[in-house]
C-alpha positions as CSV (number, residue, x, y, z in Angstrom):
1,X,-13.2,-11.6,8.1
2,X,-11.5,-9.1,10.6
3,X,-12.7,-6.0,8.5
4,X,-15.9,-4.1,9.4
5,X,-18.4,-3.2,7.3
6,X,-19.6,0.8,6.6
7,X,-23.1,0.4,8.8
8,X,-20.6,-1.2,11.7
9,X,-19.1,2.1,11.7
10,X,-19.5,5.0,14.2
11,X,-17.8,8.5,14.5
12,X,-15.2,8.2,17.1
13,X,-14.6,4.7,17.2
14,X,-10.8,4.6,18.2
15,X,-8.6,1.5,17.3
16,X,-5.0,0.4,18.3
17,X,-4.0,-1.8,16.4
18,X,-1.9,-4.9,17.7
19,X,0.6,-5.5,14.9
20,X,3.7,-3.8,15.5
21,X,6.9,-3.8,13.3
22,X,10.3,-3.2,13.6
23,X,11.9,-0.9,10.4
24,X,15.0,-3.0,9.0
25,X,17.8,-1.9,7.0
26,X,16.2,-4.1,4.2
27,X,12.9,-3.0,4.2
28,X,14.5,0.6,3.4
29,X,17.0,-0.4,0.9
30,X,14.3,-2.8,-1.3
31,X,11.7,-0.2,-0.7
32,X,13.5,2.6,-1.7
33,X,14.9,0.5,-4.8
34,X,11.8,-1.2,-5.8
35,X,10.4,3.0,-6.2
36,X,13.2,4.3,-7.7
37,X,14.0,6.9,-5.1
38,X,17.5,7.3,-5.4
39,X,17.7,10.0,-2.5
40,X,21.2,9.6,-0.5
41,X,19.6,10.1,3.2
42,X,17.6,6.8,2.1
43,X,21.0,4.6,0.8
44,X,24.1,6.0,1.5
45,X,25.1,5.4,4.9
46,X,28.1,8.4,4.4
47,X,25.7,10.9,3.3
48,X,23.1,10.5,5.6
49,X,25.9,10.2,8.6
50,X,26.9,13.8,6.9
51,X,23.1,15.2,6.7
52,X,21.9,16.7,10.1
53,X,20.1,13.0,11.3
54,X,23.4,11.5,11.2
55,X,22.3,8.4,10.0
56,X,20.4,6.5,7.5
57,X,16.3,7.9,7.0
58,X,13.8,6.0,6.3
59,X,12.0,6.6,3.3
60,X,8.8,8.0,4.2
61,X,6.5,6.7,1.6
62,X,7.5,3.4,3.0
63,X,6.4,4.5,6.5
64,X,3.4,6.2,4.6
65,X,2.8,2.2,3.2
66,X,3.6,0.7,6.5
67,X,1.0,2.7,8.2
68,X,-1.1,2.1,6.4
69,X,-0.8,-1.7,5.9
70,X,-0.9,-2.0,9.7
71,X,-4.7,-0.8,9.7
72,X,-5.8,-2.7,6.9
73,X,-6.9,-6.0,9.0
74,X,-8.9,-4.2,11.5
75,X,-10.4,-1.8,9.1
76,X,-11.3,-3.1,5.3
77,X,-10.1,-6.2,5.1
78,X,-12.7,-8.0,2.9
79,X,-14.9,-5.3,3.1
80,X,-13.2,-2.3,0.8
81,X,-14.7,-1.8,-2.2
82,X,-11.5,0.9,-2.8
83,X,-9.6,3.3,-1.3
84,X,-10.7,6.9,-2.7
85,X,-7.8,9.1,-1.2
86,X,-5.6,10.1,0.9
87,X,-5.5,13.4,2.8
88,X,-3.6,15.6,5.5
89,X,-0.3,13.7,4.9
90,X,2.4,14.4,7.7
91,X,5.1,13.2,9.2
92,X,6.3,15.2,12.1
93,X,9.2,13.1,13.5
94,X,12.0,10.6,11.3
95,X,11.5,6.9,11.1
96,X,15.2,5.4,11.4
97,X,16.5,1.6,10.9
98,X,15.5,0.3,14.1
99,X,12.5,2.3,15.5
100,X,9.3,-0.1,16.2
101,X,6.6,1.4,14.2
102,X,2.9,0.9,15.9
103,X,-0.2,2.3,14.6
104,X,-3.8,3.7,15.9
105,X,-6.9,4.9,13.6
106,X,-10.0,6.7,14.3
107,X,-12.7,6.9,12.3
108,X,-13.6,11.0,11.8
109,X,-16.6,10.3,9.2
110,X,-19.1,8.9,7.4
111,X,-21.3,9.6,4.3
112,X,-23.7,7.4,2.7
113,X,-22.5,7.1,-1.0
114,X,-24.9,8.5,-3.3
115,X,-23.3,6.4,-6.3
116,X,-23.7,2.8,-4.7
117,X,-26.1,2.4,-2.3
118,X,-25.1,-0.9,-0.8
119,X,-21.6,0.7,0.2
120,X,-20.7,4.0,2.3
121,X,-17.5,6.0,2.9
122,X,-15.3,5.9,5.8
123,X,-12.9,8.8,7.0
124,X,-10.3,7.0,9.0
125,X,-7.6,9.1,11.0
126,X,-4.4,6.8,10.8
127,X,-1.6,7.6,12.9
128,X,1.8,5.6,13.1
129,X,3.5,6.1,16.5
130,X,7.5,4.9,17.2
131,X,8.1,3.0,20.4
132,X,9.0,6.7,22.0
133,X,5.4,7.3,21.7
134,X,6.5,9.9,18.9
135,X,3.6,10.6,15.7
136,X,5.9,9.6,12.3
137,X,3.3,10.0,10.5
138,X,-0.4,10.9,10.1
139,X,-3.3,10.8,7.4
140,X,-7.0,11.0,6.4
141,X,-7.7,7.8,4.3
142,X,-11.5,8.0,2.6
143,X,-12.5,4.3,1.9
144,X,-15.3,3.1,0.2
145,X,-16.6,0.1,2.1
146,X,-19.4,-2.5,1.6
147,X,-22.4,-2.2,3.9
148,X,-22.8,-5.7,6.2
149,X,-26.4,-6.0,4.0
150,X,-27.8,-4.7,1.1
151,X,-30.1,-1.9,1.0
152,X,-33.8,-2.4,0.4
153,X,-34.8,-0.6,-2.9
């Protein structure tokens, strides 16, 4: 199980993670479809070539989703309980068809959970880089993760 548990935890721990992706046109289209979001700069090639990006944007809860989802097997996979929030949402710079979307996370906190003792909470810093090095987006994620053992009463 690639995830860690909370007590293998520590403020500060950095990871890159090694799964990269490529944005398609598809991805975008079903995406944006599959939400609902009807918004032109997302899938109509003529308006967005009109708007001041010239060209087709991403839809930025997908790079929001993709972000996240490229943490997921170095973080909680296996070992999240649930994901409590999401916090501090930017996204600085456009994600367009083409750009290769990587991802880093650091862990900013951690708090024993008062509620559950055999779990804690983890403040991870996600940020999702383009292959210009440029931050697309950013968040705090809180997850509620299992400890490795259980707590002795």
């Amino acid at each position: 199980m690639p995830g860690r548990h909370y007590d293998q935890w520590t403020v500060g721990d950095t990871l890159a993670h090694d799964i990269r992706r490529t944005v398609t046109e598809t991805d975008n289209l079903l995406f944006s479809v599959m939400t609902h979001n009807p918004q032109p700069l997302h899938i109509d090639a003529e308006a967005a070539a009109a708007s001041e990006f010239g060209r087709i944007l991403v839809n930025g809860t997908f790079t929001f989703a993709l972000m996240v989802g490229l943490s997921v097997g170095d973080t909680t996979l296996g070992t999240l309980v649930a994901n409590l929030g999401y916090d501090k949402l930017v996204m600085p710079n456009p994600v367009f068809i083409g750009d290769t979307m990587r991802a880093e996370t650091e862990v900013v906190e951690l708090r024993d959970s008062r509620s559950r003792p055999n779990a804690g909470l983890v403040t991870f810093r996600h940020r999702l880089k383009n292959q210009r090095g440029q931050i697309v987006c950013e968040c705090l994620r809180t997850a509620l993760l299992a400890r490795s053992a259980p707590v002795a009463a």
